[in-house]
N, C-alpha and C positions, 0 to 999 in steps of 0.2 A: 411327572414332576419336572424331571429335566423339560420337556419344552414349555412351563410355564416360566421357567429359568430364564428358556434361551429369547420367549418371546419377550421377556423386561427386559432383558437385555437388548431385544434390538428397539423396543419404544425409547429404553433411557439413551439406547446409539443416537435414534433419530432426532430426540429431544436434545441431545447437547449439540450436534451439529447444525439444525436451528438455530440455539442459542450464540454458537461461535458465528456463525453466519450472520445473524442481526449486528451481533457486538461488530461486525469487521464493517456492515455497512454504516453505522453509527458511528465507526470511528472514521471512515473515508468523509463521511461528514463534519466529522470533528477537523481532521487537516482540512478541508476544504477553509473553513474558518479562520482557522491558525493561519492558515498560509494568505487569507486575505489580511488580517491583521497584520504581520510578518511583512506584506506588501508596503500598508502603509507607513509602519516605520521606518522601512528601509527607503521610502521615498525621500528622494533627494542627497541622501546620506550615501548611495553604493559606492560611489564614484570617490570616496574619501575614505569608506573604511569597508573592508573587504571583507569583513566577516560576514555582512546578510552574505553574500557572497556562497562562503561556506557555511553557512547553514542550509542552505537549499541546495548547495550538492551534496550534504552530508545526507538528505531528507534524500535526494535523487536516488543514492545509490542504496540506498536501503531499500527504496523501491525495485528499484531492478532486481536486486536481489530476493525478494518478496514475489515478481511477477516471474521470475525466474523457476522461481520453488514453484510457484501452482500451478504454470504453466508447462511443465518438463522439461522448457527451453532452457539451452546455455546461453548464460550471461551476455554473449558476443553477440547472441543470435537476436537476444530480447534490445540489445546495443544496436545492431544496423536495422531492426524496426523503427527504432529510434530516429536513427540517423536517414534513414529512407525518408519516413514521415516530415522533419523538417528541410528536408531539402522540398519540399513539395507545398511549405509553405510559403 
């Protein structure tokens, strides 16, 4: 009885980690969206009002913080990846 327990247990493990998995690529699809939208309004307008501004480093730093967490990277470290890569562009 106990491993018929433990084996729903690990189909409902694996079924929700699926589930979080789909949701998170559907939502990197979602901001992909958002942030082209976000683009176009803030065309022409950055240069006068600084909030698109801060909204896309309020978006930034959430991210870091997010690639941080999954990655087991510190903040600083997921930072000069950053900072590496644009210098290289």
């Amino acid at each position: 009885m106990k491993r018929t327990r433990r084996n729903r247990g690990r189909k409902a493990n694996a079924a929700e980690y699926a589930d979080a998995r789909n949701d998170i690529a559907r939502l990197i699809d979602v901001l992909q969206m958002e942030l082209d939208k976000h683009h176009e309004l803030a065309a022409g307008l950055v240069e006068r009002n600084w909030g698109y501004v801060g909204d896309l480093k309020e978006v930034r730093s959430n991210l870091l913080n997010t690639v941080a967490f999954i990655s087991g990277m510190e903040l600083d470290e997921v930072q000069r990846f950053l900072d590496d890569a644009n210098e290289n562009d």
